[in-house]
C-alpha positions as CSV (number, residue, x, y, z in Angstrom):
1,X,-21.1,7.3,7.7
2,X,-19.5,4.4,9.3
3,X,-16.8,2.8,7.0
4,X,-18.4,-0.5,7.2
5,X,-21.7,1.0,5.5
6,X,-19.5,1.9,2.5
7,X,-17.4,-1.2,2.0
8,X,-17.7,-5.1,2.7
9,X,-14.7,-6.2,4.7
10,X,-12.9,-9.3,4.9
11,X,-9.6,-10.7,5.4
12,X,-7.0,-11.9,2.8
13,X,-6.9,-15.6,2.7
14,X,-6.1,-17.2,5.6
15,X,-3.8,-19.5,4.8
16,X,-3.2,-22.5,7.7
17,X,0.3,-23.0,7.2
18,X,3.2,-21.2,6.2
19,X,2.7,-19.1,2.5
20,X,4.4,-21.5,-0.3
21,X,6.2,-19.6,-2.2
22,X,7.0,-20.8,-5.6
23,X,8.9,-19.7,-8.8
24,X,6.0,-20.0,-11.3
25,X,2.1,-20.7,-11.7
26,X,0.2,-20.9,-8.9
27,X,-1.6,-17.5,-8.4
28,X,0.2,-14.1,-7.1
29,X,0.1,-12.8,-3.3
30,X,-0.1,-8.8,-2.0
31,X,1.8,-9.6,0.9
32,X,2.0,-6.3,3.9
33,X,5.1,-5.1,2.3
34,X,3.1,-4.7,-0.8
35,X,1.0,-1.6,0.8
36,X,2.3,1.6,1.1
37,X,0.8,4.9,2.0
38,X,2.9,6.6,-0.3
39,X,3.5,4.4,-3.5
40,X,0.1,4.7,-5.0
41,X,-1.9,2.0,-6.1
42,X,-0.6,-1.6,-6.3
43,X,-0.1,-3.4,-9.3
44,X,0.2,-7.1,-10.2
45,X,3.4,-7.1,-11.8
46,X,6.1,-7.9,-9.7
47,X,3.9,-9.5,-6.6
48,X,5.3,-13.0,-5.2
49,X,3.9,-16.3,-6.2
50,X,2.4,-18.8,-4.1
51,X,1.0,-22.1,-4.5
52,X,-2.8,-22.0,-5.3
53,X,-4.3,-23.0,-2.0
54,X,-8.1,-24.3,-1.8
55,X,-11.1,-21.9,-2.8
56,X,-8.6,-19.2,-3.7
57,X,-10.8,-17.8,-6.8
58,X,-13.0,-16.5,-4.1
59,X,-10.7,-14.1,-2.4
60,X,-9.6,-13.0,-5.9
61,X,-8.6,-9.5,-5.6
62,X,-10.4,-6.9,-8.1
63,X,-9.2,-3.6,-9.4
64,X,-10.4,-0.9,-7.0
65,X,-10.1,-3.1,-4.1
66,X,-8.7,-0.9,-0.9
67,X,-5.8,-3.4,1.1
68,X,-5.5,-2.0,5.1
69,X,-2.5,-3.6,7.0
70,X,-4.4,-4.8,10.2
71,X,-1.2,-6.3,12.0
72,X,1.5,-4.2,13.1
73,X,2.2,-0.5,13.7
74,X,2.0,0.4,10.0
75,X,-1.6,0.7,9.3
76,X,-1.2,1.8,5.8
77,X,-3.8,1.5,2.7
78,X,-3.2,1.0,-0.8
79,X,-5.8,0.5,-3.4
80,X,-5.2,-2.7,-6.0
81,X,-4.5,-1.3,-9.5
82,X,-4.3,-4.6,-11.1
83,X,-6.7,-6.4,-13.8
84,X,-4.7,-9.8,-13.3
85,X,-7.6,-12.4,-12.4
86,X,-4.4,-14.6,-10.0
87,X,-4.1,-11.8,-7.2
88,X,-5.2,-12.9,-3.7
89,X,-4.3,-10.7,-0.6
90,X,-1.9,-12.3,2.7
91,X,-3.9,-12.7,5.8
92,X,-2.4,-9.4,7.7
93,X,-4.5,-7.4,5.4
94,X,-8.2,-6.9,5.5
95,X,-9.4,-6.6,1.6
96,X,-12.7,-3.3,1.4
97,X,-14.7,-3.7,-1.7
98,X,-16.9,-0.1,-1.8
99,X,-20.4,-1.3,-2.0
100,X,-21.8,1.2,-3.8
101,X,-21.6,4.7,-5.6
102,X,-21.5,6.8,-3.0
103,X,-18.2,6.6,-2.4
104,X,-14.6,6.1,-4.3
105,X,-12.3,3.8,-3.0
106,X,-9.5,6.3,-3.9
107,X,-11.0,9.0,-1.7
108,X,-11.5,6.2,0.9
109,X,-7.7,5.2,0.6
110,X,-6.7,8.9,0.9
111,X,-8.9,9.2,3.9
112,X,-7.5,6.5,5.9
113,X,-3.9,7.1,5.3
114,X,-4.4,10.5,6.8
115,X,-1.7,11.2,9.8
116,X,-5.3,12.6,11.6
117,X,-7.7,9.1,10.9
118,X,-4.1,6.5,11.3
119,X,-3.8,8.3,15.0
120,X,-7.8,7.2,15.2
121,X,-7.0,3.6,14.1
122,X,-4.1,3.5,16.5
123,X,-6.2,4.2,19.6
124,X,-8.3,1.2,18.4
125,X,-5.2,-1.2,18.0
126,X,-5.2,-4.1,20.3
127,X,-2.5,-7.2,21.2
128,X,0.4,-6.3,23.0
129,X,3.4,-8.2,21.2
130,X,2.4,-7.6,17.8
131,X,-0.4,-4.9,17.6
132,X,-3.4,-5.3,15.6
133,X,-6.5,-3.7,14.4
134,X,-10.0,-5.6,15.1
135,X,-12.0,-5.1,11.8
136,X,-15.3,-4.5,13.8
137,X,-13.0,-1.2,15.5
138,X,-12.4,-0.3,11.4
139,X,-15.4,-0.8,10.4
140,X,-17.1,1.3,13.3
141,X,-14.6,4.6,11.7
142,X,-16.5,7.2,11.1
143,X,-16.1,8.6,7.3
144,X,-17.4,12.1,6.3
145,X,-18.1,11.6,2.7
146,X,-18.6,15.0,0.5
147,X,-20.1,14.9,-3.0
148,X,-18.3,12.5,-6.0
149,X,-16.7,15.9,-7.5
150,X,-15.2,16.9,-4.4
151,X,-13.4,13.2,-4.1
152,X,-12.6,13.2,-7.6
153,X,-10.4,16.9,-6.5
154,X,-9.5,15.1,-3.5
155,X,-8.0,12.6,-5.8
156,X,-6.2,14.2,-8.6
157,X,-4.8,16.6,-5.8
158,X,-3.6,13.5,-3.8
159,X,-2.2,11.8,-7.3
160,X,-0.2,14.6,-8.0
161,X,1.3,14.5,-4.3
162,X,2.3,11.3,-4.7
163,X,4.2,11.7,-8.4
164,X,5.9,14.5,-6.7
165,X,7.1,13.0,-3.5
166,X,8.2,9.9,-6.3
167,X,9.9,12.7,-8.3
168,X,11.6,13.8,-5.4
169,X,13.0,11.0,-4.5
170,X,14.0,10.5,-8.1
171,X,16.1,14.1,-7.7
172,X,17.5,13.0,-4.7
173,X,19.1,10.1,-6.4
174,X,20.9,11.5,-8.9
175,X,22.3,14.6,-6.5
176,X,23.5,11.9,-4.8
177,X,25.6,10.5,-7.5
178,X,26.3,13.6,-9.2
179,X,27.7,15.1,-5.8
180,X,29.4,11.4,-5.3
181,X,30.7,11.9,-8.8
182,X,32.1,15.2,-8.2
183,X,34.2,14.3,-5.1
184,X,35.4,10.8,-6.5
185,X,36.6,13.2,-9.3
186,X,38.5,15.7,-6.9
187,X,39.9,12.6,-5.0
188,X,41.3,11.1,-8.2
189,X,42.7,14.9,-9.5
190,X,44.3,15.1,-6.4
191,X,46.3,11.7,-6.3
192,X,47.2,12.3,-9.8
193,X,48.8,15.3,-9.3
194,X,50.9,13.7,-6.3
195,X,51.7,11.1,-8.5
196,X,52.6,13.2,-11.0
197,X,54.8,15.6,-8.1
């Protein structure tokens, strides 16, 4: 199936002027930054404010919600995690809303972040300065879509990927400043002991 049978598409809101950013109120912003192939799903803690523009409660973001960077090289997709009824998306990002039970937007998300479907969406960038994706192109992807329990596998199996690559990273870390530790320690030994010489 085309991807545009399985989800309505739109853009975030299109704001006319530059994005006001502000300390408090206002409603929160999933800005391109926000969307990450391999941070799992977004959540509203933590996004930037913005003033409220006009109409916002329309482009209200709702959990489930699949957010595709359409400007730039990094065509990445996130899916919103948050319940927060404040969360609009920037206008870079095109906002999918699966439209009906045939589908999960998970499984959707997985799908397009794949190396194999992002060299797809590449061939169907356009602009020359800054490279973008026309939503008619995305929508005209072709999604093979296998039965609910084999997404739901798809899923977990792609969960657990992602809590390990985070885990890694975690590991990584503290090598680092146990091996930084170490040497520090060895450096200092060794002054001492000309000191003490």
């Amino acid at each position: 199936m085309r991807l545009g049978e399985l989800v309505e598409m739109r853009t975030g809101y299109p704001f006319r002027k530059r994005i006001p950013f502000v300390e408090k109120d206002g409603c929160r912003l999933v800005q391109m930054g926000d969307v990450s192939a391999t941070k799992g799903p977004i959540w509203d803690s933590g996004l930037a404010r913005v003033e409220a523009p006009g109409d916002w409660q329309k482009h209200v973001l709702h959990c489930g919600d699949l957010l595709f960077v359409a400007r730039g090289v990094r065509n990445e997709t996130a899916t919103f995690g948050g319940e927060a009824a404040d969360v609009i998306a920037a206008p870079h990002l095109f906002v999918m809303r699966c439209n009906g039970r045939s589908v999960s937007a998970e499984y959707l998300g997985w799908y397009l972040n794949l190396p194999e479907t992002r060299e797809l969406i590449k061939k169907v960038r356009g602009g020359s300065a800054v490279p973008f994706v026309p939503m008619a192109a995305l929508a005209g992807l072709e999604v093979p879509v296998p039965s609910m329990e084999v997404q739901n596998t798809i899923v977990c199996i792609d969960r657990l990927k992602l809590r390990e690559l985070e885990l890694l990273e975690e590991i990584r870390g503290r090598r680092r400043v146990l091996v930084d530790g170490l040497m520090l320690g060895a450096v200092r030994r060794q002054t001492e002991l000309r000191v003490a010489g």
